[in-house]
C-alpha positions as CSV (number, residue, x, y, z in Angstrom):
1,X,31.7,-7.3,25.7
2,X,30.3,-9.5,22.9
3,X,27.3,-8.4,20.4
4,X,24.0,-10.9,21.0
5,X,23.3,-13.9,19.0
6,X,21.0,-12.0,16.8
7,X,23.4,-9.3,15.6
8,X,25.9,-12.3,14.2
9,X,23.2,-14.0,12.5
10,X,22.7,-10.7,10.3
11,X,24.8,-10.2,7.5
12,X,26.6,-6.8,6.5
13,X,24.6,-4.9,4.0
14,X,26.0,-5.3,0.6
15,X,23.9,-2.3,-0.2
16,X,25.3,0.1,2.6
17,X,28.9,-1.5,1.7
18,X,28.4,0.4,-2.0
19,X,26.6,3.0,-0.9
20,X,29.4,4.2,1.6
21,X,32.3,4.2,-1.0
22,X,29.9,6.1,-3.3
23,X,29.8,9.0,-1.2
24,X,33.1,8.8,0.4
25,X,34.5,9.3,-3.5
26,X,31.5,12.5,-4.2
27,X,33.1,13.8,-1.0
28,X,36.9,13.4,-2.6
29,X,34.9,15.5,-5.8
30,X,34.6,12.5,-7.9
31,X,31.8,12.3,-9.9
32,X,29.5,9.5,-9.4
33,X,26.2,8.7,-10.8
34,X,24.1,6.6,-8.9
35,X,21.3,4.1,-10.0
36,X,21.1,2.8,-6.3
37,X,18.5,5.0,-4.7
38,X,15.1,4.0,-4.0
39,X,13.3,6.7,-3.7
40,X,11.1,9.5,-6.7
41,X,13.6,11.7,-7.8
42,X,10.4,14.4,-7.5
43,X,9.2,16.9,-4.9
44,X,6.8,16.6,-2.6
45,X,3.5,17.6,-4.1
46,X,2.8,21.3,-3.0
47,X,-0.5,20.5,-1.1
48,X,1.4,18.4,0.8
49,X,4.2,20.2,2.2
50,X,1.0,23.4,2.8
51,X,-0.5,21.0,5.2
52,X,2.8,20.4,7.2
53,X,3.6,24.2,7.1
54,X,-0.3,24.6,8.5
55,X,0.1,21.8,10.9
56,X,3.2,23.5,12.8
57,X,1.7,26.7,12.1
58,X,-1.5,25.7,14.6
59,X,1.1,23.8,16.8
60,X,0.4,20.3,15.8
61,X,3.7,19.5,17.3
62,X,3.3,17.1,20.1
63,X,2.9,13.3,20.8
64,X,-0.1,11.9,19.0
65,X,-1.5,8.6,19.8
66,X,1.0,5.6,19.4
67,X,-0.9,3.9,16.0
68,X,-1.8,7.3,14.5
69,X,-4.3,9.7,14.4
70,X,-7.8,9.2,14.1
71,X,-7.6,11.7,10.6
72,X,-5.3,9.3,9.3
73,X,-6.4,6.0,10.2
74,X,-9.7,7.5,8.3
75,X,-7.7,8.1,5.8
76,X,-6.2,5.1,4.9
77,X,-9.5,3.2,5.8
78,X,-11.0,5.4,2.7
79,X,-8.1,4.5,0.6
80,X,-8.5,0.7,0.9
81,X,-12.1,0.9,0.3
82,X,-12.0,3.7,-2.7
83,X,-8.3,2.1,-4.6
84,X,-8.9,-1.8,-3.3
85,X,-12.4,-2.2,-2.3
86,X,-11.1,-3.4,1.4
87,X,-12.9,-2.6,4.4
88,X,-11.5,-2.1,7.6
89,X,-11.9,-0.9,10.8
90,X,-9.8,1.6,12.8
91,X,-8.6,-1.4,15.5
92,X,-7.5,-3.0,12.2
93,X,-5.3,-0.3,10.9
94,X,-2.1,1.5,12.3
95,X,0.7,4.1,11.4
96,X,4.2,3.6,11.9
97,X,7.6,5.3,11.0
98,X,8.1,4.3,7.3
99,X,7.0,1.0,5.9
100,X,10.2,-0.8,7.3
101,X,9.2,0.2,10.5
102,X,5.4,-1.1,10.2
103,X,7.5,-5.0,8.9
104,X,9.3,-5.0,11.6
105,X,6.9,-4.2,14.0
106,X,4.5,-6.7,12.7
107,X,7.5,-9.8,12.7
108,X,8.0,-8.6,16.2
109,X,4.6,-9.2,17.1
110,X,3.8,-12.3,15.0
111,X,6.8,-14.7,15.1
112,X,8.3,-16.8,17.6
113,X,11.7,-18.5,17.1
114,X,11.4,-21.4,15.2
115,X,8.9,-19.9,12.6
116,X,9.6,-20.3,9.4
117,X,8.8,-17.1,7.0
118,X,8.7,-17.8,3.0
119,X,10.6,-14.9,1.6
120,X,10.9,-15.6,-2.6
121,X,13.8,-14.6,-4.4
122,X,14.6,-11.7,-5.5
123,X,13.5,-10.1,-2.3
124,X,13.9,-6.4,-0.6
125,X,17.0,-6.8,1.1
126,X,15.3,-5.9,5.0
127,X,12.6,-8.9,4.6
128,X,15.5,-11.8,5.9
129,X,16.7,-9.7,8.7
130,X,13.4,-8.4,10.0
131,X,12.4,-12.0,10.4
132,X,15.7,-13.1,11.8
133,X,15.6,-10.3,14.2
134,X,12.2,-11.7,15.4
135,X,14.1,-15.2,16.0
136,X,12.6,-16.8,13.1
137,X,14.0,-17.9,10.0
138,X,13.4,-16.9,6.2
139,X,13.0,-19.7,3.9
140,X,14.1,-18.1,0.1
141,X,12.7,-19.8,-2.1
142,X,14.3,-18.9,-5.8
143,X,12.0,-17.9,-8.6
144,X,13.2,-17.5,-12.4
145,X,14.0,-15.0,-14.7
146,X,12.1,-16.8,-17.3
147,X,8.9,-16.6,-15.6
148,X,8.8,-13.0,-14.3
149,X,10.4,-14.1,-11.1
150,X,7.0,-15.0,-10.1
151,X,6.8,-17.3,-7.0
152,X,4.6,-20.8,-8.5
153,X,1.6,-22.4,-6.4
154,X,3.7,-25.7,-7.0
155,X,7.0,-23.9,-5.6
156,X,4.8,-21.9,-2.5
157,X,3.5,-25.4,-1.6
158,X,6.5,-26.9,-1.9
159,X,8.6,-24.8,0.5
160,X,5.6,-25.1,3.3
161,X,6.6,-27.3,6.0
162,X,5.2,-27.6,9.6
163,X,6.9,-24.6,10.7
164,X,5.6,-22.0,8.0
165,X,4.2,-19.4,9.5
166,X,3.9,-16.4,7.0
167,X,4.6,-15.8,3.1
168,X,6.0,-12.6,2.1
169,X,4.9,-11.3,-1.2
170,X,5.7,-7.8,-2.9
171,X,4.0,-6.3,-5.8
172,X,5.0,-4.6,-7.3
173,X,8.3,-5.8,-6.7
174,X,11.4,-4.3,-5.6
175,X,13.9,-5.1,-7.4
176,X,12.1,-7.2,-10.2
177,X,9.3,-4.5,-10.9
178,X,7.3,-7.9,-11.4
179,X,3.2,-7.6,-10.7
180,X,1.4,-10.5,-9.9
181,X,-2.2,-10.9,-12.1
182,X,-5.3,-11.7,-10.2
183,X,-5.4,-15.1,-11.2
184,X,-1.7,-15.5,-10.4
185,X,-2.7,-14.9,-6.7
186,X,-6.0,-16.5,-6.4
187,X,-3.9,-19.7,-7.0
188,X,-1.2,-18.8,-4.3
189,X,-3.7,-17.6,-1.9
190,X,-5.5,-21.1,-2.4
191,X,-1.9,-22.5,-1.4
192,X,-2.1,-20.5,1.8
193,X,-6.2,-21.1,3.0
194,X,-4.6,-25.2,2.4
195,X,-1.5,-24.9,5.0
196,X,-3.6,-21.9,7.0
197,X,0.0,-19.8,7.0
198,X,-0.5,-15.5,7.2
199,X,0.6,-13.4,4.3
200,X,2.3,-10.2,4.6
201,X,1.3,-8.3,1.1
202,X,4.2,-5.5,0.6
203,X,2.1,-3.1,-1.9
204,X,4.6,0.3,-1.3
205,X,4.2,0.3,-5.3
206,X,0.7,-0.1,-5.6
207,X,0.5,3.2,-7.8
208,X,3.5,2.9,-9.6
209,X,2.2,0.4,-12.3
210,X,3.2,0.6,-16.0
211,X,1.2,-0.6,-19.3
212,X,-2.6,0.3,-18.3
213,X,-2.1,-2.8,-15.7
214,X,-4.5,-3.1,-13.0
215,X,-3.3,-3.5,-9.5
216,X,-4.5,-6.6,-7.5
217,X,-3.7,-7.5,-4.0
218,X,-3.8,-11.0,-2.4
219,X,-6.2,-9.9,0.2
220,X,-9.2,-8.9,-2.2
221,X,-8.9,-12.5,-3.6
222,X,-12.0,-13.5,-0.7
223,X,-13.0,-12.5,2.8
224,X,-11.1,-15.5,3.9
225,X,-7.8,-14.3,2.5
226,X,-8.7,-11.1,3.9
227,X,-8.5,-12.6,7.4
228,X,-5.0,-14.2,7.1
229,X,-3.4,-11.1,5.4
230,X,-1.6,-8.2,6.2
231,X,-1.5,-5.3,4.0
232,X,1.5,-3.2,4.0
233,X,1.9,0.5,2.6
234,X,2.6,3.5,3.2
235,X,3.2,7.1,1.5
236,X,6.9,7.1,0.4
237,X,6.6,5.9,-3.1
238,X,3.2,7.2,-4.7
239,X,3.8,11.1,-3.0
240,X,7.6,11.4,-3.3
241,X,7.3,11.6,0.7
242,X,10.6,9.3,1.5
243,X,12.1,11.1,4.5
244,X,8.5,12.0,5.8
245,X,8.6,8.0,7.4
246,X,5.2,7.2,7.2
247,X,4.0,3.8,6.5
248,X,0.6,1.8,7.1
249,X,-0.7,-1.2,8.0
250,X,-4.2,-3.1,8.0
251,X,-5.3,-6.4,9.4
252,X,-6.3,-8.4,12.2
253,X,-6.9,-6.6,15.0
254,X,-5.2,-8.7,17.5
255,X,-2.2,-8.1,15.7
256,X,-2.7,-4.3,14.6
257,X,-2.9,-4.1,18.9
258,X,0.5,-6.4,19.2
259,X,2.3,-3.9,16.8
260,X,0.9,-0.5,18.2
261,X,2.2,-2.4,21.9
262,X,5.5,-2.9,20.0
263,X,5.8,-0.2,18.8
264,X,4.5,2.1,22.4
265,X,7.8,0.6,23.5
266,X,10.1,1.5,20.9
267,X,9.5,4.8,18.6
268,X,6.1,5.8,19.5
269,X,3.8,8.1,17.9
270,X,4.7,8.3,13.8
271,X,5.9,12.3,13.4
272,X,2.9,14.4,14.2
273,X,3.3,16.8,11.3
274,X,4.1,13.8,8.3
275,X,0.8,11.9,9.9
276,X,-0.9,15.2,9.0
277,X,1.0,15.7,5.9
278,X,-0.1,12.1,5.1
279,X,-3.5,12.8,5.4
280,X,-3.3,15.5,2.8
281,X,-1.7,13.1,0.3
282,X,-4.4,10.4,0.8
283,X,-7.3,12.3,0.4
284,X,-6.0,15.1,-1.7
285,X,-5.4,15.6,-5.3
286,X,-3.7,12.4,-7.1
287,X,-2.9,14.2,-10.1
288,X,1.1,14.2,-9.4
289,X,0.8,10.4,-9.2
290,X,0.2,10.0,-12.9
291,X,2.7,12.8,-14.1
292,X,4.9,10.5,-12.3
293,X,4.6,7.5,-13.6
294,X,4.1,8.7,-17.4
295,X,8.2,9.9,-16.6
296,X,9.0,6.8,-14.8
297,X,7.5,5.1,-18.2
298,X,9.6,7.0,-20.5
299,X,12.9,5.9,-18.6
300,X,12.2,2.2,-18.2
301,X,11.8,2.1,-21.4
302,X,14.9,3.8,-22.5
303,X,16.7,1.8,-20.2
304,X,15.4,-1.3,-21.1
305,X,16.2,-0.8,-24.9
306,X,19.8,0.6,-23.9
307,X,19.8,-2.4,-21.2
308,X,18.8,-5.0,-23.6
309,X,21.3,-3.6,-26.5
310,X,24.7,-4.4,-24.5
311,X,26.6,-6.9,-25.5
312,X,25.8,-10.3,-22.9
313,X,22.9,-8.5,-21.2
314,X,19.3,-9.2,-20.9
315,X,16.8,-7.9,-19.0
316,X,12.7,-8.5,-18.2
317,X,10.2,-5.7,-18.8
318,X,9.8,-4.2,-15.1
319,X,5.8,-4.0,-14.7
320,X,6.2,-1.5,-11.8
321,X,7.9,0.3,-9.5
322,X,11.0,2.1,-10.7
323,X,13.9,-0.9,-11.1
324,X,15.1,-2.8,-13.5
325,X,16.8,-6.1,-12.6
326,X,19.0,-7.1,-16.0
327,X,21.1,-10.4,-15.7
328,X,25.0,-9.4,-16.2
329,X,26.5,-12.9,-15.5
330,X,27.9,-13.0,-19.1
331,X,30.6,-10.7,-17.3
332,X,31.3,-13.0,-14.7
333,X,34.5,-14.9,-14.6
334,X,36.4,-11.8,-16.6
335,X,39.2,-9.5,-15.5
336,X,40.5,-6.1,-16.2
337,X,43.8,-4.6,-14.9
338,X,44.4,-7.3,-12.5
339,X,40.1,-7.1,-11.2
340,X,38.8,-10.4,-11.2
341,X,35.0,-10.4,-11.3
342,X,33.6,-14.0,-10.0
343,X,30.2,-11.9,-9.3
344,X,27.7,-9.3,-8.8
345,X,29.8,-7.5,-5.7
346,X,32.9,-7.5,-7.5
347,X,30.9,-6.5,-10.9
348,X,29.4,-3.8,-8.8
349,X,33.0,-2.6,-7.5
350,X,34.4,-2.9,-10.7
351,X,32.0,-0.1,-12.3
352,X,32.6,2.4,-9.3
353,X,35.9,2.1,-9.9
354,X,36.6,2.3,-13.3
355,X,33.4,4.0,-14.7
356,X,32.1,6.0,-11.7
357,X,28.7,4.5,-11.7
358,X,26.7,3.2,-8.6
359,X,24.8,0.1,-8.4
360,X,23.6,-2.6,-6.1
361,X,24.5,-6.1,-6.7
362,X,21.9,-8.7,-7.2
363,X,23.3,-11.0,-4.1
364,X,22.0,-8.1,-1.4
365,X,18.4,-9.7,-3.6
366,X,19.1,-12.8,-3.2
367,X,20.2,-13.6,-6.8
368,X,24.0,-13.2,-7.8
369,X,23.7,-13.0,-11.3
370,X,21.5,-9.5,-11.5
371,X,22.2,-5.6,-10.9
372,X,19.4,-3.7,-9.6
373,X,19.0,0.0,-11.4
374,X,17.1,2.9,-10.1
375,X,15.7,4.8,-13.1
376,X,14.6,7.3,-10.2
377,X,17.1,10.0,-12.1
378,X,16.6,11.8,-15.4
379,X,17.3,10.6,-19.0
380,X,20.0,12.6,-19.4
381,X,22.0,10.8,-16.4
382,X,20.7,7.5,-17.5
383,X,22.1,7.9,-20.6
384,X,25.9,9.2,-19.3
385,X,25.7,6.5,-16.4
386,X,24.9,3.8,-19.1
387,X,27.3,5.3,-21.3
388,X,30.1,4.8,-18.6
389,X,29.1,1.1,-17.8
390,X,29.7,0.1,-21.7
391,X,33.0,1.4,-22.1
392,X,34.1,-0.1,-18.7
393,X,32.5,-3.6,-19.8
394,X,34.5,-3.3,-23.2
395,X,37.9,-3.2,-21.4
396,X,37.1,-6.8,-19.1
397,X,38.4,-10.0,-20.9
């Protein structure tokens, strides 16, 4: 039996790698703090979890139609037009099992082999495989520390060839925390009406923005833009509603049809009582939304000053999101007890090891010389897991 052609050309996940050893050593009762997970470190609000508790209660427990419920597609359609000043159309908006789930359907239903798909780096680690999984192929194109990691007009137009399909763009951006300024993507989306490519706009942040900055999506840059856009969001982040697996998107409705036949064939119907719990957290209060980002604010900037303080390490100001992306190649090219660290793996499996701290390298991102840090934990474990990481840097020569 041999695996199909698609399987080989997707790499192991360098992520999944450090995340298994992680736990396998919490299981032996070692004591591991983590900065690797992605996800609010805070409960679902309260108004939330009532509705799913109501929801079973009246017996809300069976299939629902395959792009969501009419509730919810209301829902979001309000949300767009209230937070983005979007309008949509139900045919132009559907619900799938987390925000992953709503990508992959969408590359399913948009690419053909031979597509190319303009992924800039650093990237979310699923963006490459989604599109290879459709038969296409991601283009990274490499963006620099020294300008936010911002992806250029000159650099976007640059990379288009013949084959370009799509451009990927995330803000705010995991792992960078970099937001794009309206006039930042008025200038890429006039790169993209030129070559007449679609844009996926990855906005799972949107509400997690830090310094009074406003959010701005690529699609509200003109009708036009609008049209050749795909707006991709979902619940997870702004609600603390991870493991709930709801996720949106909106735009043409040729497509939105494509991805709900995609995905009649493949999951289904999102979970019946999250769709109605997502409801509830769209049109409820947002009041928990702020209380999380005021704590979110107080640890990136700890961690930026306790980042930024280490001997050989620099790191940007995140403007959303919860990461911090600090360049540790100063370590590179060191040893310690017979550890030779040539990168960001190694670096990576150097602190497990030796200080008990969990991170994800920056080459799962695209960029080798980086660490991604989830300051989704409390100040008190930030502290003791940064704590760890300088006396195990001290010891490499």
């Amino acid at each position: 039996m041999s695996l199909s052609e698609r399987i080989s050309r997707i790499k192991p996940s360098p992520t999944l790698a450090m995340n298994a050893k992680a736990l396998s050593m919490r299981a032996a009762g070692i004591d591991v703090i983590s900065f690797g997970v992605g996800e609010p470190d805070f409960d679902t609000p309260e108004h939330i979890r009532e509705e799913a508790v109501r929801a079973m209660e009246e017996g809300f427990t069976r299939y629902t139609a395959v792009g969501g419920i009419p509730e919810l597609k209301d829902a979001i359609i309000e949300k767009f037009r209230r937070d983005n000043n979007l309008n949509y159309e139900r045919d132009e908006v559907m619900v799938s099992c987390g925000g992953k789930h709503v990508l992959y359907n969408l590359a399913q239903a948009l690419l053909n082999p031979g597509d190319e798909v303009i992924i800039p780096a650093p990237y979310w680690v699923s963006y490459p495989p989604i599109v290879i999984l459709a038969g296409a192929d991601p283009v990274i194109v490499g963006t620099a520390e020294t300008e936010d990691f911002k992806l250029s007009p000159e650099l976007l137009d640059t990379a288009i060839t013949p084959r370009t399909k799509l451009l990927i763009l995330n803000s705010p951006s995991n792992p960078t925390g970099t937001v794009y300024t309206q006039s930042e993507l008025e200038a890429l989306a006039e790169v993209v009406l030129k070559h007449d490519i679609w844009v996926i706009s990855d906005e799972i942040y949107e509400k997690l923005i830090f310094d009074d900055r406003p959010f701005y999506g690529i699609a509200q840059v003109s009708e036009e833009v609008k049209s050749r856009t795909f707006v991709i969001n979902g619940v997870s982040k702004t609600y603390a509603m991870t493991g709930w697996r709801i996720g949106y998107a909106a735009g043409a409705r040729e497509m939105i049809a494509g991805m709900t036949k995609i995905q009649s064939q493949s999951t289904s119907n999102p979970n019946s009582i999250a769709q109605k719990a997502a409801v509830a957290a769209l049109n409820g209060p947002q009041d928990s939304i702020q209380a999380m980002i005021e704590a979110f604010d107080q640890r990136r900037k700890h961690l930026l000053q306790r980042l930024n303080a280490m001997t050989g390490v620099r790191c940007n100001a995140p403007g959303g999101a919860f990461y911090a992306f600090p360049n540790f190649s100063y370590y590179f090219n060191t040893k310690a007890q017979g550890t030779s660290i040539n990168g960001s793996t190694e670096l990576c499996e150097y602190l497990l090891d030796e200080a008990r701290v969990a991170l994800v390298p920056g080459i799962a991102f695209g960029d080798d010389n980086f660490i991604r840090f989830s300051y989704a934990t409390g100040l008190e474990t930030i502290n003791k897991g940064l704590d760890r990481i300088e006396g195990a840097l001290g010891k490499l020569v």
